[in-house]
C-alpha positions in Angstrom: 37.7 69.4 142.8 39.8 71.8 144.7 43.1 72.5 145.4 45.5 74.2 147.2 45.2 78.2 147.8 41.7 78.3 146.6 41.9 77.2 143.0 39.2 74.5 141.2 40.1 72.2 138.9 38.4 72.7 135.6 35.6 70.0 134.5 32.9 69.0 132.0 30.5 71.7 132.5 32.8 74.3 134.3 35.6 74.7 130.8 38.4 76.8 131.1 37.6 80.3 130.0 41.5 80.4 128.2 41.8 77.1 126.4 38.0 75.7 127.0 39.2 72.5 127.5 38.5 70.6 130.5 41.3 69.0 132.1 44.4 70.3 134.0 43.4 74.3 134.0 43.1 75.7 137.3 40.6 78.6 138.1 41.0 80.7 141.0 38.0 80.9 143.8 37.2 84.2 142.7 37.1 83.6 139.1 39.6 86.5 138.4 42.8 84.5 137.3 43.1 80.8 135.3 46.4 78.9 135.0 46.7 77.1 131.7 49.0 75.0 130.5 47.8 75.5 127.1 48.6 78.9 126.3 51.3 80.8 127.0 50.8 84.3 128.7 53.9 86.7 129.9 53.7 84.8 133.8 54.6 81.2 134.2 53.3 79.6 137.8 55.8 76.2 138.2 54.4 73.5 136.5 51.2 74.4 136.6 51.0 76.8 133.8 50.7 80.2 132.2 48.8 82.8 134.9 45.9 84.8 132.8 44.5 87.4 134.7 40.9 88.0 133.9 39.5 91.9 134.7 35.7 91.4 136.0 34.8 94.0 133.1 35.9 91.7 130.3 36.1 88.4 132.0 34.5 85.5 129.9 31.6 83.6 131.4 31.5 80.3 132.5 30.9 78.0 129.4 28.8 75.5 130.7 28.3 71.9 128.4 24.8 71.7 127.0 23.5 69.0 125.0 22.2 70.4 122.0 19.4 68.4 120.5 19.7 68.8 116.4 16.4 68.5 114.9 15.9 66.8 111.8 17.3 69.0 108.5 19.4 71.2 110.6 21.9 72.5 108.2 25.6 71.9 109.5 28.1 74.5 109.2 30.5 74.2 105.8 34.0 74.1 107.7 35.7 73.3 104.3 33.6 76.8 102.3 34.5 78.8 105.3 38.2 77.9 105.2 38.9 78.4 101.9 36.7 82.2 102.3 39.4 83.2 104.7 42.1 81.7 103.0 40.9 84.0 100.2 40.8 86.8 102.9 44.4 87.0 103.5 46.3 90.7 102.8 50.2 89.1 101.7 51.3 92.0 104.0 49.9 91.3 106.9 50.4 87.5 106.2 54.3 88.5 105.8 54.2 90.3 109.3 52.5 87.8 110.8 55.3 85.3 109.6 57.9 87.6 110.8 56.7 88.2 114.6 56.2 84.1 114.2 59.5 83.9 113.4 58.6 81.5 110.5 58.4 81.6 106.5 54.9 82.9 104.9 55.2 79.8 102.7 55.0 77.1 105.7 52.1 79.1 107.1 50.4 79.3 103.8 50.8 75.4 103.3 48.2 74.8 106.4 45.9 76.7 104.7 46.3 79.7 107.0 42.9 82.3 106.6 41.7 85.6 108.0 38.6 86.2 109.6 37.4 89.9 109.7 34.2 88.5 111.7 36.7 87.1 114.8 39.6 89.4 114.2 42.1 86.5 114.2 44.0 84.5 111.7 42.4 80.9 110.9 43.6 77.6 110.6 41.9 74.5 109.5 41.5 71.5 111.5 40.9 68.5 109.0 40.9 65.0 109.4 43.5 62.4 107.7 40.7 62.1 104.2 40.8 65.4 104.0 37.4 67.1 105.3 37.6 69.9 107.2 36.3 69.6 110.6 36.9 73.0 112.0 38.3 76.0 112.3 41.5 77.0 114.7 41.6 81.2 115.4 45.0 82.7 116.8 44.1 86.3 118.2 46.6 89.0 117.2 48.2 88.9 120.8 48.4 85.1 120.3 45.0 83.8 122.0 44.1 80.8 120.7 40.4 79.0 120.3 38.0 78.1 117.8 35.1 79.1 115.6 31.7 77.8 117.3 30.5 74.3 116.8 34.1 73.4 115.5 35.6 70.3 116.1 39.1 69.1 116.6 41.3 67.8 113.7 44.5 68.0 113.0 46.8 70.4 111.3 47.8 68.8 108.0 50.2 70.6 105.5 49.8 70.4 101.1 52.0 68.1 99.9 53.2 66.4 102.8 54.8 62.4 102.8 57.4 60.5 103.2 58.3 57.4 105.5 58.7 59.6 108.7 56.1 61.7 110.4 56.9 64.3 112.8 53.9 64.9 114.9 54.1 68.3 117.1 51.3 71.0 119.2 49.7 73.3 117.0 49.8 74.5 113.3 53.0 76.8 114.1 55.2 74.3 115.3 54.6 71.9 112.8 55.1 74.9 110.4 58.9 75.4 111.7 59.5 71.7 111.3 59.0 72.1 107.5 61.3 75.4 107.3 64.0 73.3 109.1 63.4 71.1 106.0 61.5 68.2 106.7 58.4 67.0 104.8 56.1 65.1 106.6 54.7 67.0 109.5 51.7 67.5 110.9 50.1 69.2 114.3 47.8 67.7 116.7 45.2 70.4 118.4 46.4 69.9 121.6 49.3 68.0 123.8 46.4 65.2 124.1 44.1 65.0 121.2 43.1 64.2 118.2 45.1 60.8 118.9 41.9 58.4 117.0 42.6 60.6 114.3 46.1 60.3 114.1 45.8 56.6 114.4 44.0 57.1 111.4 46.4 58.9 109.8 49.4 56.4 110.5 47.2 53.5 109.6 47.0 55.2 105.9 50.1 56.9 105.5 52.5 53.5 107.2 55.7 55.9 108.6 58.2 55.8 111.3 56.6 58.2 113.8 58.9 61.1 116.0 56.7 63.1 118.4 58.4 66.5 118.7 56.6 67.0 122.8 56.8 70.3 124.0 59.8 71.4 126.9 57.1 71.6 129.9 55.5 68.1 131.7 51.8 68.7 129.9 53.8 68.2 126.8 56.2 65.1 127.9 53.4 63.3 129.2 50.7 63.8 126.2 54.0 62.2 123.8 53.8 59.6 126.3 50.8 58.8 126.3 50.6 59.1 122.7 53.1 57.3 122.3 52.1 54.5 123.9 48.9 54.3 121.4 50.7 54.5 118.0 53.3 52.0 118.8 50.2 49.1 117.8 50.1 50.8 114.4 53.5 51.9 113.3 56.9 50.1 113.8 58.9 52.8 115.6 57.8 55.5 117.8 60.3 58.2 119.4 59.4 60.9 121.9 62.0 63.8 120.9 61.5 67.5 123.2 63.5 70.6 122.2 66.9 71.5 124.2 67.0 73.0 127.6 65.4 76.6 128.2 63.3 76.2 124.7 59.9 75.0 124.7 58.9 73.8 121.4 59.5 73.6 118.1 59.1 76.9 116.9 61.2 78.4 119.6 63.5 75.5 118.5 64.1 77.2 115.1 64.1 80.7 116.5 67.2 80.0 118.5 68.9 78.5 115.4 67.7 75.2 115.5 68.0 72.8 112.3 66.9 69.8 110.7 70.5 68.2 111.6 70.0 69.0 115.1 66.4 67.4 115.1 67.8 64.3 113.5 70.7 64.5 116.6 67.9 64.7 118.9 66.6 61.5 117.0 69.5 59.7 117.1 69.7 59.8 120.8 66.0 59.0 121.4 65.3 55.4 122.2 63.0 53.8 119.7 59.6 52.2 121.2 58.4 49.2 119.2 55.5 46.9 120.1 57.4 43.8 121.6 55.7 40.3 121.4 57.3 37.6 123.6 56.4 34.4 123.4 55.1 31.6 125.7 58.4 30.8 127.1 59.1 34.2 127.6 56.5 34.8 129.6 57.2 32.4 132.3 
């Protein structure tokens, strides 16, 4: 599909070489610039995204979707051994500075199980699903580029220790991370601003909570909390859509302007509250 000014619509078998996912990216006609919604660069083009430039020298190929035939005793990759390897890999230093140009506490980060990978050069997070297993592993570049070790799949980011009778569902590991140093407990991140949503149906359907969905500031965000929304009101009782204040995108960049867990609950207050209504026969005439 393609759209104005030369750029192509991502698909199935042509992925976005930024994000690698296959919906809403834009790549140019040349191939020498992507606009993601996804992942932030140091350009923002309207609503359409972050602008990546892409040099021809170092630009990533193509991914084109194979389907991979698994024969018979093919051994499947231990997500859970390799996460707790990197885990294990972690210098507290570099954890600490890491933390720091985060703008969030070594301590939240270290409660999603946050790794190191010498092999990738990136920091590792693990995506798990609502029982526990590990399903695969998240990698955040140095510079902040974010994708995944091969043949991972997409979970959720879930916190130790985490409960209570209101979940607060946000993007990404980090921003779920600054919702626990504001002080709340129950937190978790979806992979994206529209997955993972059968898993967290899962999640709500064994862990019964009043569900807030922290969206992200920009219209990729508003409308994957909608549409979320729309799903997990059949499994909970109350669902509010909550996004941070003007000018601030998300939740980390919430708490690095001051934010707190009394302004979140502010936010909450003034939210309207989506319940699955029933009306009867009468009604309905």
């Amino acid at each position: 599909m393609s759209t104005n000014r030369g750029w192509q619509r991502v698909t199935s078998a042509r992925l976005c070489p930024i994000c690698e996912h296959s919906t809403w990216c834009l790549i140019s006609a040349d191939g020498n610039a992507v606009l993601c919604p996804r992942t932030e660069s140091s350009r923002r083009y309207g609503d359409a995204g972050w602008l990546h430039r892409l040099d021809n020298s170092l630009q990533r190929p193509v991914r084109v979707r194979k389907v991979r035939v698994v024969q018979a005793g093919t051994p499947s990759l231990d997500f859970g051994r390799m996460a707790m390897d990197f885990k294990a890999a972690v210098d507290p230093v570099q954890l600490d500075a890491l933390a720091g140009r985060l703008g969030l506490s070594a301590a939240a980060l270290q409660r999603f199980g946050v790794g190191w990978s010498a092999v990738h050069r990136a920091w590792t997070f693990p995506m798990i699903d609502p029982s526990g297993k590990v399903l695969g592993i998240r990698l955040r570049s140095p510079l902040g580029d974010k994708y995944a070790v091969k043949g991972s799949k997409q979970g959720l980011f879930i916190p130790d220790g985490c409960s209570g009778n209101q979940l607060l569902i946000t993007e990404g590991p980090t921003d779920a991370a600054a919702l626990l140093d504001m002080g709340f407990s129950f937190v978790v991140g979806r992979p994206s601003c529209a997955g993972a949503v059968k898993l967290l149906i899962d999640l709500v359907r064994r862990h019964p909570a009043d569900v807030v969905i922290v969206a992200d500031g920009d219209e990729p965000g508003r409308r994957g909390a909608d549409d979320l929304a729309g799903v997990l009101v059949a499994y909970v009782s109350t669902v509010r859509i909550i996004t941070p204040p003007d000018g601030i995108k998300d939740g980390r960049q919430w708490l690095q302007a001051g934010g707190t867990k009394a302004d979140v609950e502010a936010a909450l207050q003034t939210a309207t509250a989506r319940n699955l209504a029933f009306r009867s026969r009468d009604q309905q005439r």
